[in-house]
N, C-alpha and C positions, 0 to 999 in steps of 0.2 A: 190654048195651053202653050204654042209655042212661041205666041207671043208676049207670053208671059217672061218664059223662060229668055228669049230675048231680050227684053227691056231688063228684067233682073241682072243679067251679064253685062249688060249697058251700063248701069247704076255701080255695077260692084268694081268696072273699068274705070268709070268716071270716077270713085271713091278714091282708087288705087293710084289714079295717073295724080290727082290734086295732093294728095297725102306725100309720094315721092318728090312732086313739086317745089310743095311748101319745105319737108325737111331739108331738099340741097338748096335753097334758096335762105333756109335760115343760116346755114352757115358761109354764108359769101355776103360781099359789102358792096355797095353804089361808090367802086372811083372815081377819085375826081383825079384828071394832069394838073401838074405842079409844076414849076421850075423851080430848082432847088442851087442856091449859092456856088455849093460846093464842086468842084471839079471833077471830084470822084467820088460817086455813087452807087452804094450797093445795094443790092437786094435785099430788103428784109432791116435797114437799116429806120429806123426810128426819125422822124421829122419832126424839127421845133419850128414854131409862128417867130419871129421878130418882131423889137420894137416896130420897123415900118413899116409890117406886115408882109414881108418876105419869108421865103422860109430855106431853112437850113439842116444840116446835120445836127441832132441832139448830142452834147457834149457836158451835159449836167445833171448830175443824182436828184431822181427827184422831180424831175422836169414840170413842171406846173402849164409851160405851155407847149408841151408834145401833141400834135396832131394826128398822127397815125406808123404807118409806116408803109416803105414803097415794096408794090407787088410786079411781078413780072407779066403776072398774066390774069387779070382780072375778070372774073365773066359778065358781070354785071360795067358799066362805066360810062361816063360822061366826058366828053371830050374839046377843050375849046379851041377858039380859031388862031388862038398862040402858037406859034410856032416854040416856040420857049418849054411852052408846057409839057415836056416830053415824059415827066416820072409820075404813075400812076398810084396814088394813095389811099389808102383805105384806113376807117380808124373803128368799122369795129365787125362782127362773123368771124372767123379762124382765118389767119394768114400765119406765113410764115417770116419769123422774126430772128435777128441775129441774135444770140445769147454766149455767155460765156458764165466761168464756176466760180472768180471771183469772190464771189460774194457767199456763197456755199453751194452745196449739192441744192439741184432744184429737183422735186419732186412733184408729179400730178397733181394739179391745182394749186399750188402757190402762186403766188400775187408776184408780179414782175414790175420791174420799175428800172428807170431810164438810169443809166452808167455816165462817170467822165470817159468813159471810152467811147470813141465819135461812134452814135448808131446803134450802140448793143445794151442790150438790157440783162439786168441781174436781178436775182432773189431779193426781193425786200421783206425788212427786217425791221420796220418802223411805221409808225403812221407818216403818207405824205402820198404823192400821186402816184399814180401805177397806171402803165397802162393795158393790163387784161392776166388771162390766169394760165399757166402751164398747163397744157393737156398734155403731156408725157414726161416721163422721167430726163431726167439729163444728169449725167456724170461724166465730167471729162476732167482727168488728172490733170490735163494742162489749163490752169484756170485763165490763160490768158488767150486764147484757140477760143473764137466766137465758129459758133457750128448755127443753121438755123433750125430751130424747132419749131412745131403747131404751138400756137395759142392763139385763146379767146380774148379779143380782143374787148377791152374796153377799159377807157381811159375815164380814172376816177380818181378821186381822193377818197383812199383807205386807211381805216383806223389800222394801229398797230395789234397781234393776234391778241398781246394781252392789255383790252382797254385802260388806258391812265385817265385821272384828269387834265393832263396837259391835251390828249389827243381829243379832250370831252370841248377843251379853250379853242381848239385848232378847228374844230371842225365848226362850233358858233361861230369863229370868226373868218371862215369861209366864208360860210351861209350870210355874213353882215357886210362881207364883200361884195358878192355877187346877186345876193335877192335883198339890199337893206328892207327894202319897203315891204317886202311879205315880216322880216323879223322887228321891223318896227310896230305891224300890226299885231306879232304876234307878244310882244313886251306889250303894249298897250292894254290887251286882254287880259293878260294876265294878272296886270294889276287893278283895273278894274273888278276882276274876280276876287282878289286877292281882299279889295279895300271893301267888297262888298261884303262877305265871310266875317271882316274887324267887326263893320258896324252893323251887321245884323247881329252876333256875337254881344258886342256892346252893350246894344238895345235892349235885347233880352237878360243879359247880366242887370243891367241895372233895374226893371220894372219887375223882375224876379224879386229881387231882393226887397224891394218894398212891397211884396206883396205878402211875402213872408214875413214881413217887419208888421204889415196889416193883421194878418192872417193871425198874429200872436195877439196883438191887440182887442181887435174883436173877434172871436171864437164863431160868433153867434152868423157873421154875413160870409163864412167857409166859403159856403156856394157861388157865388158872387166875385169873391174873391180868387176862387179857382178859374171861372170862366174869364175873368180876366185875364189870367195866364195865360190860357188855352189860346185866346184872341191873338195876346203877344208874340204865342208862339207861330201862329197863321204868319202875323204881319212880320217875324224874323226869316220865313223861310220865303214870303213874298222877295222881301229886300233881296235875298242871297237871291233867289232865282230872275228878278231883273238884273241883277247885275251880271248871272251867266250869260242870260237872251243877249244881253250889250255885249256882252265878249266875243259871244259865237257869230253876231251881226258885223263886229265890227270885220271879224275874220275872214267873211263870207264875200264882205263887201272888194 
């Protein structure tokens, strides 16, 4: 019994220690050192990639190539043999980032997104990059006083709260940007599907209607006349359904 009672305590430690684990582990991020352009570098400021792949202060609404932002004291990190590499970057778990009210009151969970103010991010208000969500309120009268607050880090292109079709264009031609070959396959399939629907459609429209054109003519071969429909309608939903199988292969492929 008491070794029962033993191993159960074991198991119920072992539960407790992996559960604690995994929660502070999910909110912390694998740094990487950077060297960064600029001469003076804050805390919690936002980092853009360059054309030559340097990287710098973010200095643009929107930033499409923000990389993370620099932490002071990373728990997790990766560290190279640069001496250069002295600013440690994270780009997604909870860090803190510089923010300012610019852009309006930010609130729990609003979407943030990169400032012309070198580093700091503000409320966004539109489809376009962002990178991650407020986890606390912010109000500061002085909208130009960047303060740092917790957020959730993750750097994405988000629609605007309330979807348009401009944000519907923006975001296909993201995705035509960056995966063309997934969105060529998937235009491909679809008209494939598409063409197959006409002409099974088609097929059936027109062998219907002579049958019916029959069917008035001679009264007497009804039966005959029916089961050939019945046939056509087999060989219409063959057609549609190879042409899904071809869709869904080509997609798969």
């Amino acid at each position: 019994m008491k070794k029962f009672v033993s191993n159960f305590c074991l198991l119920i430690s072992i539960f407790y220690f992996t559960t604690f684990v995994s929660a502070q582990l999910s909110s912390y991020s694998v740094a990487r050192y950077i060297d960064v352009k600029d001469s003076k570098v804050q805390i919690g400021s936002v980092i853009t990639q360059n054309a030559d792949d340097s990287y710098s202060i973010s200095r643009k609404a929107y930033d499409s190539q923000a990389k993370g932002v620099i932490v002071s004291d990373p728990k997790i990190y990766i560290r190279s043999t640069n001496a250069n590499d002295k600013y440690a970057l994270v780009n997604d778990g909870n860090a803190k980032v510089l923010t300012n009210t610019s852009n309006g009151l930010i609130k729990r969970g609003d979407m943030l997104r990169t400032s012309t103010t070198p580093g700091v991010v503000v409320k966004a208000d539109k489809a376009g990059f962002v990178v991650g969500r407020s986890l606390q309120d912010y109000s500061n009268k002085n909208k130009s006083q960047s303060t740092l607050i917790n957020v959730e880090m993750n750097i994405h292109f988000a629609p605007s709260p309330n979807l348009t079709l401009a944000d519907i264009f923006s975001l296909s031609a993201l995705a035509s940007y960056e995966q063309p070959l997934i969105v060529f396959k998937y235009v491909v399939a679809a008209f494939i599907t598409l063409l197959s629907f006409i002409l099974g459609f088609f097929y059936f429209g027109r062998i219907a209607s002579r049958g019916i054109e029959a069917l008035g003519r001679n009264p007497l071969a009804s039966r005959s006349i029916q089961f050939g429909i019945v046939m056509n309608v087999i060989i219409t939903c063959v057609i549609i359904g190879v042409g899904v199988l071809v869709s869904l292969f080509i997609i798969r492929i």
